[in-house]
N, C-alpha and C positions, 0 to 999 in steps of 0.2 A: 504494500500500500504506500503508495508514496503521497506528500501532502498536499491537501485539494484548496484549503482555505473556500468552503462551502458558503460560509457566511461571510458576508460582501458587507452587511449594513454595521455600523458599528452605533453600544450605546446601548444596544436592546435589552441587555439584560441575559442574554441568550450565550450557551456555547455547545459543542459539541467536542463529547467524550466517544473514546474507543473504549470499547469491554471487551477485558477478553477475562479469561477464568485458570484457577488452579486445581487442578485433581490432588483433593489433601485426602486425608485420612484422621480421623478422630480419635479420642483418647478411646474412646470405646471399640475402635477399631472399623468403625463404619464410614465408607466412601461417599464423597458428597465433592461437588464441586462450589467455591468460593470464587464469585465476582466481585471483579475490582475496573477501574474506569481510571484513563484521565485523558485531562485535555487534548485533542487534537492538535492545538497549535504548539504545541511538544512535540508531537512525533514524528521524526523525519520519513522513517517508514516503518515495514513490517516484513520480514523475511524469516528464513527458514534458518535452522541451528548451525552457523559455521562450521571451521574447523577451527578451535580454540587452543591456544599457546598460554602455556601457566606464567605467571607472573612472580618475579622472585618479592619477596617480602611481604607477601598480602598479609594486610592485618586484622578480617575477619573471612569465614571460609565462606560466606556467601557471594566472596569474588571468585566467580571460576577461571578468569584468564581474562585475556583477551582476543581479538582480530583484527584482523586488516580489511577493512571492506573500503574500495576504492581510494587509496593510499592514505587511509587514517586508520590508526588503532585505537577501537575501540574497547574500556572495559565492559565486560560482562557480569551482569549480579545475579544471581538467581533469589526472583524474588520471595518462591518461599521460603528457602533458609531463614532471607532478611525479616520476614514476618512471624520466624518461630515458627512456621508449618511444618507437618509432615506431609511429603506431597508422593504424586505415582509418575515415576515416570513414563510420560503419551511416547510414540511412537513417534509421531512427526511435533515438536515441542517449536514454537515461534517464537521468536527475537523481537523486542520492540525497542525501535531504535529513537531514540531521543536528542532533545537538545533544548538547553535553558541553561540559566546562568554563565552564558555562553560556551557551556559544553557539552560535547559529547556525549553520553552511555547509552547501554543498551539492556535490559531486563528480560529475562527468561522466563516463559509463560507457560504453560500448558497446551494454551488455544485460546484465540481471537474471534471475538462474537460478531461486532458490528459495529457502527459508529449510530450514536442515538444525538439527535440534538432536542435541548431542553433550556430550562429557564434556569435562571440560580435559585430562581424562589423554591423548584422545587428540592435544592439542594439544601439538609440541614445539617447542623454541625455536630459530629461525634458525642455521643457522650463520653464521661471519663472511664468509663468500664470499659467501651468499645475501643477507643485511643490505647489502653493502656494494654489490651489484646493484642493491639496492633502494631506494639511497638512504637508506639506516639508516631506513625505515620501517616494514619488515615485525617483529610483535614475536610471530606463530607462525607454523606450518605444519602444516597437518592436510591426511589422504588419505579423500576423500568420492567413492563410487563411481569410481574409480579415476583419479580425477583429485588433482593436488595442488594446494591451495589456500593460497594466503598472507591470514593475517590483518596487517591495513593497520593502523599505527600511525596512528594519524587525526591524534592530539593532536600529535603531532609535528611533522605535518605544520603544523595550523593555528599552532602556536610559533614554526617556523621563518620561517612566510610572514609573522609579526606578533610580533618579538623583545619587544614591550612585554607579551605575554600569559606570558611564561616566569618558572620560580620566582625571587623575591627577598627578604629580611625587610625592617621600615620600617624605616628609616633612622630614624625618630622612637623608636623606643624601643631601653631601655638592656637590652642584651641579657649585658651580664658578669655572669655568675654562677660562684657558685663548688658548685653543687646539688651536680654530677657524676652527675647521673641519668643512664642507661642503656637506651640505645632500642636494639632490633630492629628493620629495617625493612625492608620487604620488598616489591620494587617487580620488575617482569621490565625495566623501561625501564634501558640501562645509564647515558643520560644522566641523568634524572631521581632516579636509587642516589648518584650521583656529585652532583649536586646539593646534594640535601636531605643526605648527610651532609654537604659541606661548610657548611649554613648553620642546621642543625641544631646542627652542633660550634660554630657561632658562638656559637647561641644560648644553649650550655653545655652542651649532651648530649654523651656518649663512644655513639659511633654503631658500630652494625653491621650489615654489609647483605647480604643475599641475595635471591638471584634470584627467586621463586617462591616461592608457599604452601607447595608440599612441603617445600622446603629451612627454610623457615621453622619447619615445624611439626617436623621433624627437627633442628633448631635445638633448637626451647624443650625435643625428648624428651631429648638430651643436658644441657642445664641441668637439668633436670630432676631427672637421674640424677645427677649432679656433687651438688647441692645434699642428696638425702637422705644420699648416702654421707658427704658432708663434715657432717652435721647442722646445715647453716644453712635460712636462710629464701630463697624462690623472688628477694627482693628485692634479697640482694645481689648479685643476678647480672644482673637484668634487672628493669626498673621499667617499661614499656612499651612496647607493638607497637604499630608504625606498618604497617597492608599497604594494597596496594593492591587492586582489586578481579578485574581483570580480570589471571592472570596460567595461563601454560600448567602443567599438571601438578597444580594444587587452585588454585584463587580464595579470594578474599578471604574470601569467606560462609560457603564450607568451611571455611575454615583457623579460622575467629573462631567457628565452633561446636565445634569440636574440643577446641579449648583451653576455651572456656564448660564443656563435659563431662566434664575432665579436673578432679578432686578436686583435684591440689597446682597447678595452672596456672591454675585458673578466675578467681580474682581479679587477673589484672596489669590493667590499662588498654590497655583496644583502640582505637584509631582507624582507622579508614576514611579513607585520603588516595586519591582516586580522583577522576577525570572523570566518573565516574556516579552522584556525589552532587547530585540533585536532587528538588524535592521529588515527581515522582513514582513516585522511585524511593527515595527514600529507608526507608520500611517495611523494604525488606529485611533492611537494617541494623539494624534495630532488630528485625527477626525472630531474628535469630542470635546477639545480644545485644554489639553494639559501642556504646561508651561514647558514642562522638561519629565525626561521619561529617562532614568535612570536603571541600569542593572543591578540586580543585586552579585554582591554583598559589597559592591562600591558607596559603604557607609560617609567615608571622606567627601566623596562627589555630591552627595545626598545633602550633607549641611552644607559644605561650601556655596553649591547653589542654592538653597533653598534662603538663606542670608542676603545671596546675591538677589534674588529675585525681589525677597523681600524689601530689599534697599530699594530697587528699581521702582517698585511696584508704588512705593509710600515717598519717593523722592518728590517735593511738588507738593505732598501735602503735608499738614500739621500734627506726625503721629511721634507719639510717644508713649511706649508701652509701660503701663499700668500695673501697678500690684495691686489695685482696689479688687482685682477678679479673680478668686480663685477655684471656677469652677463647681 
């Protein structure tokens, strides 16, 4: 399967997931297949099981090796091991080949269902029972023909396996400020929420964080309202949204044309901090009117402009952020 990018309109609230499934086996010893999903705009293709070359130093076994498939090596995960399964192995097993955070890998399946396109609404967020099954990888759950499907934290996944790919600021630059600027940010990952506030707050931001687009957007209607009653500006409550792209109940695209449409919200500074900032995806972003769209774990690039914008954004007018709000 190579990538189609099906969906043309951006903003709707909509994406489409590939399912495919794993032949595990149960502590009782009864066979059953487990569906799992993720985005399409992940997956470069879909292919049948290489020939795999072990890799010296792996430091968990659910890296089986790697390949070469047209003069890049990719690694390979198998992703039950990574999920704690016990799986069977199929006969003909398929490769899903990926890419985000501008890399490469590839995960090892059982079998490939289909691609389903749906709404985020109808995707809801884990609970902690189910996360904690999953190895804190699953970051939704959607019911598609009567089956449940867990959408797979990928990025997680490839973090985990390669601690040098996870967020940090440079250590080279001087990050004390006294701005007191005022980010939203709004990510469904709870490690990644937890992160970036704390190195965002390093960086000199008073950070606030929620789960999801909805919550987000339910967020800024609240400021919103605070702001006209009290007759201030949208500024001194909130100087810029940080979302991510991919989050259950409204995405990123949704959420950043909402606020673009919205008269007293339309000018904060939007960033796009997401794994699905690349350049052939990037349009989106700039379909729905985000400032700047950022990769992750380019935490550095993240403040640096998000300051930048800010500056630009408020340069011309009379702002000066406020401790009288504290949320």
């Amino acid at each position: 399967m190579s990538q189609t990018n099906i969906l043309l309109e951006t903003g709707t609230n909509e994406l489409e997931i590939v399912e495919f499934f794993l032949d595990e086996v149960g502590k009782d010893g009864e066979r059953y297949q487990g569906y799992y999903g993720v985005n399409v705009a992940k997956v470069l293709e879909i292919i049948r099981l290489p020939k795999i070359t072990e890799m010296p130093e792996v430091n968990h076994p659910s890296v089986l090796g790697a390949f070469n498939q047209r003069s890049h090596i990719i690694p390979l995960v198998d992703l039950a091991l990574w999920l704690g399964k016990k799986s069977l192995r199929t006969e003909a097993p398929k490769v899903v080949v990926t890419e985000f955070n501008q890399i490469t890998s590839a995960f090892l399946v059982s079998g490939v269902t289909r691609i389903h396109r749906i709404s985020w609404e109808e995707v809801e967020q884990p609970n902690k029972y189910v996360a904690a099954l999953s190895n804190n990888s699953i970051t939704g759950v959607v019911k598609l023909e009567g089956r449940i499907v867990f959408i797979l934290d990928l990025e997680k996944i490839v973090a985990d396996l390669n601690p040098a790919l996870g967020l940090r600021l440079d250590d080279t630059i001087d990050w004390t400020s006294d701005d007191g600027y005022r980010a939203l940010v709004a990510d469904d990952s709870a490690l990644v929420r937890e992160m970036l506030k704390d190195l965002m707050t390093k960086a000199g931001f008073k950070v606030e964080t929620v789960n999801n687009g909805r919550e987000a957007w339910d967020r800024l209607k609240s400021i919103k309202a605070k702001a006209e009653e009290e007759s201030n500006p949208l500024w001194d409550y909130v100087n810029v949204l940080v979302t991510d792209i991919e989050m259950p109940m409204m995405d990123g695209h949704n959420l950043t044309k909402r606020v673009r449409e919205d008269a007293f919200l339309k000018d904060i500074p939007i960033i796009m901090f997401s794994s699905l900032i690349t350049d052939r995806l990037r349009h989106k972003g700039d379909a729905v009117g985000a400032d700047e769209q950022v990769s992750k774990p380019e935490v550095s690039r993240l403040a640096i402009r998000a300051k930048e914008l800010i500056q630009e954004r408020m340069s011309g007018k009379s702002f000066v952020p406020t401790a009288a709000y504290e949320g």
